[in-house]
PQR file of N, CA, C, O and H, with PARSE charges and radii, in Angstrom:
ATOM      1  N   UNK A   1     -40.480  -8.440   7.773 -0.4000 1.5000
ATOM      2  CA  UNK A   1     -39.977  -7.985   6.496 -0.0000 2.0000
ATOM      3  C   UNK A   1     -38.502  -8.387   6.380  0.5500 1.7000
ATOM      4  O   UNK A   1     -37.750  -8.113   7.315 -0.5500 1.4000
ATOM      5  N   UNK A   2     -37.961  -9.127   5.109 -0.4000 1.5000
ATOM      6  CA  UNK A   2     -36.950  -9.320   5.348 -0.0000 2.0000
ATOM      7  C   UNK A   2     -35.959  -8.158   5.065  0.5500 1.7000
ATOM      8  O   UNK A   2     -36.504  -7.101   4.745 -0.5500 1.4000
ATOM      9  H   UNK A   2     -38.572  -9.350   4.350  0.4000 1.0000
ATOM     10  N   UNK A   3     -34.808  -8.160   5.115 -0.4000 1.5000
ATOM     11  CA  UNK A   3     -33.626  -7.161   4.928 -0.0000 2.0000
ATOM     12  C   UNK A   3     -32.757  -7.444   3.525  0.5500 1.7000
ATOM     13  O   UNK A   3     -32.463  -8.636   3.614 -0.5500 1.4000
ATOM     14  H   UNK A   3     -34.365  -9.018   5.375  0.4000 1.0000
ATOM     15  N   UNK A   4     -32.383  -7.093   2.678 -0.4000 1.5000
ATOM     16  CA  UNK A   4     -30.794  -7.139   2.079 -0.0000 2.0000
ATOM     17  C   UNK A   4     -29.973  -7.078   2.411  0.5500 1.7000
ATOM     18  O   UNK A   4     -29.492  -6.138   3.044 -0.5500 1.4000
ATOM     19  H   UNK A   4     -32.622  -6.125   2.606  0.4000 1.0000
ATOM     20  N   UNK A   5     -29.381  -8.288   2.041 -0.4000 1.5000
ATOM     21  CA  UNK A   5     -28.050  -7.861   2.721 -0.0000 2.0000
ATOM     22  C   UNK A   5     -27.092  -6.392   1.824  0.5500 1.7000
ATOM     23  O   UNK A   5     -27.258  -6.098   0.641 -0.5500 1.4000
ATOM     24  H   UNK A   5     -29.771  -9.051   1.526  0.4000 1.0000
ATOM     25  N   UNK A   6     -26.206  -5.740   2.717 -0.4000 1.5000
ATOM     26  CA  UNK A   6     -26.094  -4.794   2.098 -0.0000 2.0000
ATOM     27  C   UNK A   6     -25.120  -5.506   1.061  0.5500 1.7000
ATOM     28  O   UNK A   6     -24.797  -6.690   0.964 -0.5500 1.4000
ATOM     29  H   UNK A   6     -26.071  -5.979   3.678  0.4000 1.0000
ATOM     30  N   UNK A   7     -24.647  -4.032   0.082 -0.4000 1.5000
ATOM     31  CA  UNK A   7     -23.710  -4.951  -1.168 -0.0000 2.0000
ATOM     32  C   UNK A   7     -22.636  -4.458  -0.300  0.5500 1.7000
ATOM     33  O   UNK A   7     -22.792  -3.682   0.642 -0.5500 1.4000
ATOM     34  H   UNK A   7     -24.910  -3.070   0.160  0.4000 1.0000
ATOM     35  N   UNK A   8     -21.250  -5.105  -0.797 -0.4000 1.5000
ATOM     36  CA  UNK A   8     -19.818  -4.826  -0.793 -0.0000 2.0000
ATOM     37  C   UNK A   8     -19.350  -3.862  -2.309  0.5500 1.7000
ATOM     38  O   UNK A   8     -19.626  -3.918  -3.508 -0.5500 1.4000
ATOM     39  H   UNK A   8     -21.123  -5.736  -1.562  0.4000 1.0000
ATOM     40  N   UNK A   9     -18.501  -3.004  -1.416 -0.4000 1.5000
ATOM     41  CA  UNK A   9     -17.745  -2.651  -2.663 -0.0000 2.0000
ATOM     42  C   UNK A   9     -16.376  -2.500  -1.975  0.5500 1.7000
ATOM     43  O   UNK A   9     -16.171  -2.081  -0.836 -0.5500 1.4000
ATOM     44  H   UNK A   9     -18.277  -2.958  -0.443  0.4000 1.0000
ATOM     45  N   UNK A  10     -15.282  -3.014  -3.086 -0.4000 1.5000
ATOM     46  CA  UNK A  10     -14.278  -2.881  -2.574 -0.0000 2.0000
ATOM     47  C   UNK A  10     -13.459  -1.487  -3.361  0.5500 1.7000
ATOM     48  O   UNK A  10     -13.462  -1.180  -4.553 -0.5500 1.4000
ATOM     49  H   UNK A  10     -15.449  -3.354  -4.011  0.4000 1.0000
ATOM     50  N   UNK A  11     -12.981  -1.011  -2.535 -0.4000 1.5000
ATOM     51  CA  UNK A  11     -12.046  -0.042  -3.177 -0.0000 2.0000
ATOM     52  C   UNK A  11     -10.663  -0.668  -3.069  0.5500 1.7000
ATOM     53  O   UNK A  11     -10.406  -1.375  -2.095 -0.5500 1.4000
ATOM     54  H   UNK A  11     -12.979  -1.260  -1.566  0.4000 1.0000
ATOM     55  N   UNK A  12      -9.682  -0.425  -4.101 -0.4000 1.5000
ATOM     56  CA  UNK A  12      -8.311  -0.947  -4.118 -0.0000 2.0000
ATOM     57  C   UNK A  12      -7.304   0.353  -4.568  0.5500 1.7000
ATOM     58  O   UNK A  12      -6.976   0.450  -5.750 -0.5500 1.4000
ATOM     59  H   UNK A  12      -9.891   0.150  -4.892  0.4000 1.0000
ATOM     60  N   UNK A  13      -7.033   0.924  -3.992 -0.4000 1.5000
ATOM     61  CA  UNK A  13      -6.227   2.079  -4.541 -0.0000 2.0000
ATOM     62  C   UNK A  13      -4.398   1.793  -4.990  0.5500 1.7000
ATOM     63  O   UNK A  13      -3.657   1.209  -4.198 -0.5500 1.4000
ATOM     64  H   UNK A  13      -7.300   0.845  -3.032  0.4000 1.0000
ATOM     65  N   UNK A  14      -3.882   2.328  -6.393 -0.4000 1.5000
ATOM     66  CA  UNK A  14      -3.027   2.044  -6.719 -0.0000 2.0000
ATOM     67  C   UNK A  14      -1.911   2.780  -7.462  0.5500 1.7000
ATOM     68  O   UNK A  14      -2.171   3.905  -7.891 -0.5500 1.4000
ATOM     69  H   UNK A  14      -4.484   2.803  -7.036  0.4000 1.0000
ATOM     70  N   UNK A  15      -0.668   2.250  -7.661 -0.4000 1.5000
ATOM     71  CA  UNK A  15       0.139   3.280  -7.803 -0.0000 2.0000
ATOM     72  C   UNK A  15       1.374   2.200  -8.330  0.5500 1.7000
ATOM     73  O   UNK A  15       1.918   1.330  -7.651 -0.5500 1.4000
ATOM     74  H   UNK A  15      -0.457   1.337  -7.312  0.4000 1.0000
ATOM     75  N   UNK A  16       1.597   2.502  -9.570 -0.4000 1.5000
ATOM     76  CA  UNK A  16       2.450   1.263 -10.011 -0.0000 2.0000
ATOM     77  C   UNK A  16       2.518   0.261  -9.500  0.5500 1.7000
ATOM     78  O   UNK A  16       3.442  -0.227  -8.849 -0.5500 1.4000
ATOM     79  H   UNK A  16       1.155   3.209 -10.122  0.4000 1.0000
ATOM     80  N   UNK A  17       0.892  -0.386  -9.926 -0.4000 1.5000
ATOM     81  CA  UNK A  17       0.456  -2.089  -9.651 -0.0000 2.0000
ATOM     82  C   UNK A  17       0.302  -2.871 -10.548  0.5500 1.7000
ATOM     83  O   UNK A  17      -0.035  -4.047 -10.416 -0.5500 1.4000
ATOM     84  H   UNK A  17       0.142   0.011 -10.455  0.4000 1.0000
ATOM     85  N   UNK A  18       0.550  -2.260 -11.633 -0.4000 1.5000
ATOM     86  CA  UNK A  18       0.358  -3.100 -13.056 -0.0000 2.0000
ATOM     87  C   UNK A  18       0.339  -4.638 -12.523  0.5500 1.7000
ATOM     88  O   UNK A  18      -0.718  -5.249 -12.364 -0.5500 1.4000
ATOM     89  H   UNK A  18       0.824  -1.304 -11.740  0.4000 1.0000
ATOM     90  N   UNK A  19       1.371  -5.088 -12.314 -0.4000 1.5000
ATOM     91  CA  UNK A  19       1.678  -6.918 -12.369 -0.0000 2.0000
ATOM     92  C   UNK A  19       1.172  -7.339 -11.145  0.5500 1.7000
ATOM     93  O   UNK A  19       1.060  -8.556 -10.996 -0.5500 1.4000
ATOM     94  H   UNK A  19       2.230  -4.592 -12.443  0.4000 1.0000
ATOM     95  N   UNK A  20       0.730  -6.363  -9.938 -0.4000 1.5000
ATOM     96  CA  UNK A  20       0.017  -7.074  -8.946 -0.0000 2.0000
ATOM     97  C   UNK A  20      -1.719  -6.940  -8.930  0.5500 1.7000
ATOM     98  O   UNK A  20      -2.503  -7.531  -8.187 -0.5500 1.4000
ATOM     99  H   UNK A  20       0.821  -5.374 -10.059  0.4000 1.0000
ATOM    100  N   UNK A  21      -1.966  -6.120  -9.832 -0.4000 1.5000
ATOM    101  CA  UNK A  21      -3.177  -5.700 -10.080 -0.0000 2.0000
ATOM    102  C   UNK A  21      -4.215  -6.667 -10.687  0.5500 1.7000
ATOM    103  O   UNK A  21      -5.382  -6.911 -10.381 -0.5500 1.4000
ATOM    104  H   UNK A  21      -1.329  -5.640 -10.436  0.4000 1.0000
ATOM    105  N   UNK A  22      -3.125  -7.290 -11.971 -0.4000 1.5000
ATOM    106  CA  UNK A  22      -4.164  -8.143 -13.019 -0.0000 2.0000
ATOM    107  C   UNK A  22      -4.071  -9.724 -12.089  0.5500 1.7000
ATOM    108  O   UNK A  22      -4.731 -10.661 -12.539 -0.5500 1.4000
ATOM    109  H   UNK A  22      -2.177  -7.092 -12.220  0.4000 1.0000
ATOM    110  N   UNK A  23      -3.438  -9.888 -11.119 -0.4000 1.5000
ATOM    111  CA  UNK A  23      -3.569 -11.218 -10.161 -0.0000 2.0000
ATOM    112  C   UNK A  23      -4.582 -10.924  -9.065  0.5500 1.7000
ATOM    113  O   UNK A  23      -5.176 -11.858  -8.527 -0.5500 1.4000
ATOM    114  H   UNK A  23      -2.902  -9.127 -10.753  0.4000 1.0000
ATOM    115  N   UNK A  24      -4.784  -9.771  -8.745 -0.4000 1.5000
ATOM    116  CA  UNK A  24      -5.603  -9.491  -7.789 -0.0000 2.0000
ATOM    117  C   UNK A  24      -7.044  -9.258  -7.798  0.5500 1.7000
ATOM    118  O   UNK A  24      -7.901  -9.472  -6.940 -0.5500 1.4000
ATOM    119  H   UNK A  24      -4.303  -9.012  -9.182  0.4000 1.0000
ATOM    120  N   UNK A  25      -7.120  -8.658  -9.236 -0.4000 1.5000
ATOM    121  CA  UNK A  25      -9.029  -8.456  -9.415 -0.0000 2.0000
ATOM    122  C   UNK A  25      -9.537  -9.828  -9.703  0.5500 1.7000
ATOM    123  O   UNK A  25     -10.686  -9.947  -9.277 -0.5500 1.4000
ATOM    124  H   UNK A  25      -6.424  -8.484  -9.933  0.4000 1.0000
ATOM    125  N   UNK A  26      -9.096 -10.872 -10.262 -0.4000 1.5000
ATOM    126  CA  UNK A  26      -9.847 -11.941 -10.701 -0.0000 2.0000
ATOM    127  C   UNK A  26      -9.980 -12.950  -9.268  0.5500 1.7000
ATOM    128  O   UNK A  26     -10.679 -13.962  -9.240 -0.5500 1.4000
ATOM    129  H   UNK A  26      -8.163 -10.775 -10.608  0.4000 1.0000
ATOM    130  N   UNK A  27      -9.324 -12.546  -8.339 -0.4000 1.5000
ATOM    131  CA  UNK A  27      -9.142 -13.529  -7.183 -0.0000 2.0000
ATOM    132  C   UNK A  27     -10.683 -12.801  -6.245  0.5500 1.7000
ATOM    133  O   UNK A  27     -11.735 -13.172  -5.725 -0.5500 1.4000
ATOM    134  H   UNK A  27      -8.756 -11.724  -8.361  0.4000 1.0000
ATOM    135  N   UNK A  28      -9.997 -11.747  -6.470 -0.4000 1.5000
ATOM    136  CA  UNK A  28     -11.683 -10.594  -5.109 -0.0000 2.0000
ATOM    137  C   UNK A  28     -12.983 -10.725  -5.830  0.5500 1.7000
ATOM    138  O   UNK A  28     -14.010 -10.346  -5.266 -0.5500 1.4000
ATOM    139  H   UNK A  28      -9.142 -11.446  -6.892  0.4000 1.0000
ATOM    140  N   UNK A  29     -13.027 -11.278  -7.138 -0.4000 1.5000
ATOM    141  CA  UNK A  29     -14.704 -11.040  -7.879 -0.0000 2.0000
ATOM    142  C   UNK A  29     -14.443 -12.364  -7.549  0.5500 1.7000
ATOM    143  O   UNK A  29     -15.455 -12.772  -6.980 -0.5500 1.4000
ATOM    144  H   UNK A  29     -12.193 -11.586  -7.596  0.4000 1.0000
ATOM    145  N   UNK A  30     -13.242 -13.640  -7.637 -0.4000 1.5000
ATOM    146  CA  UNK A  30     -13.990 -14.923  -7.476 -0.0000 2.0000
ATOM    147  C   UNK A  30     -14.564 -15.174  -6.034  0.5500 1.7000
ATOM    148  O   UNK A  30     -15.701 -15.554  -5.754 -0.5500 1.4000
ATOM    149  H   UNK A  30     -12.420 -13.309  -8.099  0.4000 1.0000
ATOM    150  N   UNK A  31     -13.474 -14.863  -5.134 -0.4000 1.5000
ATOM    151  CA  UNK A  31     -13.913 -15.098  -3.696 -0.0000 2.0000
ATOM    152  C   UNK A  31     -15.562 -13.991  -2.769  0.5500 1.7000
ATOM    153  O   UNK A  31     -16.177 -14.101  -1.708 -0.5500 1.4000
ATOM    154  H   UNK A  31     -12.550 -14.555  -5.361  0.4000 1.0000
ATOM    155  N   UNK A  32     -15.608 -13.265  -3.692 -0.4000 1.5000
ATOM    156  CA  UNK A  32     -16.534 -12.437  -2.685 -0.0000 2.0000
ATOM    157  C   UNK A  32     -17.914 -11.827  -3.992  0.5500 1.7000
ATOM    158  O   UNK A  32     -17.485 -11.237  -4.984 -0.5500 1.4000
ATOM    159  H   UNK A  32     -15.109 -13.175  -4.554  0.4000 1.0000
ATOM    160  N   UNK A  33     -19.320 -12.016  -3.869 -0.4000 1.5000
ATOM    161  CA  UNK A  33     -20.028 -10.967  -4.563 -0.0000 2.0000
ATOM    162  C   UNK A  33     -19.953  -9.972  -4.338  0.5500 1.7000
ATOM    163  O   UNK A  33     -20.753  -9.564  -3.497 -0.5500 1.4000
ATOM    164  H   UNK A  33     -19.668 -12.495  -3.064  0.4000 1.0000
ATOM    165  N   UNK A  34     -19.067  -9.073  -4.874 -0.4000 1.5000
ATOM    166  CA  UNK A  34     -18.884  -7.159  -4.945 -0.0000 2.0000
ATOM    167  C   UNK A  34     -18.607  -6.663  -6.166  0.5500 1.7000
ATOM    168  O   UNK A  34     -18.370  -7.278  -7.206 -0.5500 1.4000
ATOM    169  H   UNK A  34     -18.417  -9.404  -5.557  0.4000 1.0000
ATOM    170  N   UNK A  35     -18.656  -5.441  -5.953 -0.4000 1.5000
ATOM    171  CA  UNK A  35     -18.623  -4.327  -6.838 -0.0000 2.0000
ATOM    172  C   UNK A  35     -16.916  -4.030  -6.559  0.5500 1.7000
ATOM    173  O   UNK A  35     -16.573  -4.020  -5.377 -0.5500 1.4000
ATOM    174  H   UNK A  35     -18.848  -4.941  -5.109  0.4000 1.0000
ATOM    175  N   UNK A  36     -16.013  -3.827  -7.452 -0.4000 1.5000
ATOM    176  CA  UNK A  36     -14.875  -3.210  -7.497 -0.0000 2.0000
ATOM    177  C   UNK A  36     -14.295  -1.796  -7.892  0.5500 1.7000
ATOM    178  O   UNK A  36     -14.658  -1.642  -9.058 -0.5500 1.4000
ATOM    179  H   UNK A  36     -16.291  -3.835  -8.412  0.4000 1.0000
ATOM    180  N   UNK A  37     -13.721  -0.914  -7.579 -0.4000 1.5000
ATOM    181  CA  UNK A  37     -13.916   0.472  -7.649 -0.0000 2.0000
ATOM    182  C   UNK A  37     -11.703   0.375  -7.259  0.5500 1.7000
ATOM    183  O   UNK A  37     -11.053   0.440  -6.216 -0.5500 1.4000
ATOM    184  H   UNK A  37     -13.426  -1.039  -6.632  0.4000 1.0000
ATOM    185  N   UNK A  38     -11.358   0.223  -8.554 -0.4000 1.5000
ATOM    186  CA  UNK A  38      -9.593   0.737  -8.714 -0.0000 2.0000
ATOM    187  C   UNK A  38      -9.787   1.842  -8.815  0.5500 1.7000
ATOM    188  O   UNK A  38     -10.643   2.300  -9.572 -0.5500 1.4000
ATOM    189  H   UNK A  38     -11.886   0.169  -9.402  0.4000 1.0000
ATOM    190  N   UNK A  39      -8.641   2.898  -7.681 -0.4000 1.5000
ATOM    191  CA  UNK A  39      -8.398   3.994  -8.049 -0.0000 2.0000
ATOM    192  C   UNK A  39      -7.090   4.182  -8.547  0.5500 1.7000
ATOM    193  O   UNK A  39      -6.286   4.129  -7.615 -0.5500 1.4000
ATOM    194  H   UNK A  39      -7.946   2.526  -7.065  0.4000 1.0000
ATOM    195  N   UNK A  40      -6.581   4.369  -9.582 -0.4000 1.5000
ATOM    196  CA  UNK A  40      -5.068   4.752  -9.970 -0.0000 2.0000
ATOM    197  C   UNK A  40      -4.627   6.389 -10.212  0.5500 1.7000
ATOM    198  O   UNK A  40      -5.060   7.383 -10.796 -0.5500 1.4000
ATOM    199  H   UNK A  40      -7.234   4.412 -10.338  0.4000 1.0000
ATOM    200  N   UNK A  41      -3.595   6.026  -9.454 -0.4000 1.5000
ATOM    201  CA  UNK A  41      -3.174   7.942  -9.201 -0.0000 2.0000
ATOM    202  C   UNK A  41      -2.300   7.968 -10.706  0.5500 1.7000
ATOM    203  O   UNK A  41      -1.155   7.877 -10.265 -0.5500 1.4000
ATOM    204  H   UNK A  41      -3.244   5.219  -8.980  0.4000 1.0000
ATOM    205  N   UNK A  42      -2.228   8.002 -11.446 -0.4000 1.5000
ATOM    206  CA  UNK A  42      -1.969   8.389 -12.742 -0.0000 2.0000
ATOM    207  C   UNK A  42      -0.281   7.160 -12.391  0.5500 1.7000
ATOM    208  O   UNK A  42       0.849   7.518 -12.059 -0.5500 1.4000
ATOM    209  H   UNK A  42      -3.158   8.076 -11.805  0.4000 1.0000
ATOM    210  N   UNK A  43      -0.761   5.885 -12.625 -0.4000 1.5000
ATOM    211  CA  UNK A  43       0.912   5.353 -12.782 -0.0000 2.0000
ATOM    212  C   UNK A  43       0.920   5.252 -13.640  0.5500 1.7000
ATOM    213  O   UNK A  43      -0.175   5.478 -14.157 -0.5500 1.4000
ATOM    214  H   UNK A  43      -1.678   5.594 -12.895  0.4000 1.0000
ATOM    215  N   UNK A  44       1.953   4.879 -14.520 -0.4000 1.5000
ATOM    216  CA  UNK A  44       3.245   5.325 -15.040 -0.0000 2.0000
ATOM    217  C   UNK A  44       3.807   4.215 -15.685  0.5500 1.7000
ATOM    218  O   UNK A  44       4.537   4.320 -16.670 -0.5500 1.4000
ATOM    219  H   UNK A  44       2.841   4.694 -14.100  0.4000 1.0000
ATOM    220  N   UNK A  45       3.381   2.789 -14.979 -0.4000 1.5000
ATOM    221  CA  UNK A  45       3.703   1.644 -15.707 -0.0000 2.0000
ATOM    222  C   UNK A  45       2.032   1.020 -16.729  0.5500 1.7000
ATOM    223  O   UNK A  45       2.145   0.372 -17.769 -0.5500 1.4000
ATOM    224  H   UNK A  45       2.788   2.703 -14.179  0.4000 1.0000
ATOM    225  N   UNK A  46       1.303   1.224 -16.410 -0.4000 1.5000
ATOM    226  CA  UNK A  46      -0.126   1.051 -16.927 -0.0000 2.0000
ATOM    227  C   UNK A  46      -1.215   0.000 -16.632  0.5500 1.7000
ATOM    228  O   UNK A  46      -1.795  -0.914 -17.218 -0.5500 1.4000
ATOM    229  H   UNK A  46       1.211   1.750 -15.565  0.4000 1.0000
ATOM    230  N   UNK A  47      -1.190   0.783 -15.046 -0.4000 1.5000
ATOM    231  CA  UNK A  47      -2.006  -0.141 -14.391 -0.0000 2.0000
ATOM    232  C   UNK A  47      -3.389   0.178 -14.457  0.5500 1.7000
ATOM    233  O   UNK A  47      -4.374  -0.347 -13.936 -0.5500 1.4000
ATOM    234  H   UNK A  47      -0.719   1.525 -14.570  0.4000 1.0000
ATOM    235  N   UNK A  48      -3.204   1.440 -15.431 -0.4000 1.5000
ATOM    236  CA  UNK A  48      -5.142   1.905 -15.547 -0.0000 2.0000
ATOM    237  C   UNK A  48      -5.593   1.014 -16.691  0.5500 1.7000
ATOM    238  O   UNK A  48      -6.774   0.741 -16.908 -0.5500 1.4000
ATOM    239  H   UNK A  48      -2.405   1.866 -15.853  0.4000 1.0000
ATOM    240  N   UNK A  49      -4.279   0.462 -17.604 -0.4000 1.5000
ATOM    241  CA  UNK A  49      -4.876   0.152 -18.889 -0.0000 2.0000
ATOM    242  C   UNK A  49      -5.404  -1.336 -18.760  0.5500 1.7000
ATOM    243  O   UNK A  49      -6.339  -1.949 -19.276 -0.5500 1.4000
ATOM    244  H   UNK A  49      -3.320   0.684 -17.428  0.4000 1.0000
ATOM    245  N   UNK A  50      -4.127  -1.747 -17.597 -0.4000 1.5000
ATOM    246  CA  UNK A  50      -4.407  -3.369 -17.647 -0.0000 2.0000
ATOM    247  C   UNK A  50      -5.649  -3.137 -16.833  0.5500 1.7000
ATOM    248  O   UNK A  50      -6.486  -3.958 -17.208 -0.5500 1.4000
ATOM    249  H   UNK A  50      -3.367  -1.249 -17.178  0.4000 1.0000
ATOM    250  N   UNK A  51      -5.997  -2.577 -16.138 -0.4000 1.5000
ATOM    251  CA  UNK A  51      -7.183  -2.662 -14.966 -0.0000 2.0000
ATOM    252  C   UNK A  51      -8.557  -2.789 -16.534  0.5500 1.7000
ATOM    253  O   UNK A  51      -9.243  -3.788 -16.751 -0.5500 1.4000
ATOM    254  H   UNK A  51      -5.316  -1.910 -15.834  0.4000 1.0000
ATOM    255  N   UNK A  52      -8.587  -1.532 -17.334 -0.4000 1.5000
ATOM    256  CA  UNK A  52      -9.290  -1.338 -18.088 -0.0000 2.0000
ATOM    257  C   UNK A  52      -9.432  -2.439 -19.381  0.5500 1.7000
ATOM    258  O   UNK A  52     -10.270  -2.423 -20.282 -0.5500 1.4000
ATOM    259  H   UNK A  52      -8.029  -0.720 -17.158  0.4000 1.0000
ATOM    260  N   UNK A  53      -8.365  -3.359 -19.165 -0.4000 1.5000
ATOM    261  CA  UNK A  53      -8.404  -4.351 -19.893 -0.0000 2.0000
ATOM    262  C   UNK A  53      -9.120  -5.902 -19.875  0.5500 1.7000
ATOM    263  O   UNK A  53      -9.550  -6.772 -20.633 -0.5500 1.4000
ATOM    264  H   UNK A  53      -7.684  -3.372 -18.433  0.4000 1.0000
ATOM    265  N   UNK A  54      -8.855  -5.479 -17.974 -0.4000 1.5000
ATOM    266  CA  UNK A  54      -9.778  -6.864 -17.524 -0.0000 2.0000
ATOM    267  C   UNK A  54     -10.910  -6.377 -17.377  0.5500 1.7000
ATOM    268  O   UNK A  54     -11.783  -7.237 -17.494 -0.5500 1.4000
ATOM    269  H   UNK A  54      -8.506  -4.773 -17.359  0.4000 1.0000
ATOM    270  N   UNK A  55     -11.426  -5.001 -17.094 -0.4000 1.5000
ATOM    271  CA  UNK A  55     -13.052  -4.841 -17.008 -0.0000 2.0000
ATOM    272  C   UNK A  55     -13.606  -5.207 -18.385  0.5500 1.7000
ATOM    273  O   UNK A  55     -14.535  -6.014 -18.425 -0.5500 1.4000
ATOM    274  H   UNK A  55     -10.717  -4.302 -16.998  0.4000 1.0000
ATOM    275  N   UNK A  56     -13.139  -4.704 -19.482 -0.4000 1.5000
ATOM    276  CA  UNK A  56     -13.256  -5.078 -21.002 -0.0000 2.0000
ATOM    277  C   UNK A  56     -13.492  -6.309 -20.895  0.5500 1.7000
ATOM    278  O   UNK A  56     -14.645  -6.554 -21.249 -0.5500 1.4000
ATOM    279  H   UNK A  56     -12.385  -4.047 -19.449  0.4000 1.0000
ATOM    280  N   UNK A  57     -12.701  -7.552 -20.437 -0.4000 1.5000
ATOM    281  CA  UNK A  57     -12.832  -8.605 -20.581 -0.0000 2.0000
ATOM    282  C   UNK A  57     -13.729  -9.395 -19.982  0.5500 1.7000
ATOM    283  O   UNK A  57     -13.837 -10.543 -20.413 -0.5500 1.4000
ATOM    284  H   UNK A  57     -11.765  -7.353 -20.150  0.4000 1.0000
ATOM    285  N   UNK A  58     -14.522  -8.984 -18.923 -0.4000 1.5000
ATOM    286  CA  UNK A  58     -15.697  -9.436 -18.264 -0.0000 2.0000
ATOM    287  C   UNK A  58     -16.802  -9.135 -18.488  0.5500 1.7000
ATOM    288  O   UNK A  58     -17.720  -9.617 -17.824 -0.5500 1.4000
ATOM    289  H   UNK A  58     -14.435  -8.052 -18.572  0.4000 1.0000
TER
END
């Protein structure tokens, strides 16, 4: 019987990442098949929005 391989999920946890954030998700979905899971502790510069901007966009 064969197996699955299991999935990946990456967690990335963050905290005023805005400008390193939107360089970083498009690089981990190109290089790897996973699931992505940002956690943002409520920053302050709007790294939930840009995060929420590139999921929008995919």
């Amino acid at each position: 019987m064969l197996r699955a391989v299991p999935e990946t999920v990456v967690v990335i946890p963050t905290y005023d990442e805005r400008d390193n954030v939107v360089g970083l998700l498009p690089t981990v979905l190109a290089a790897i098949d996973c699931h992505v899971v940002v956690v943002d502790d409520d920053s302050p510069d709007g790294t939930a929005q840009a995060v929420a901007a590139l999921a929008a966009a995919d």
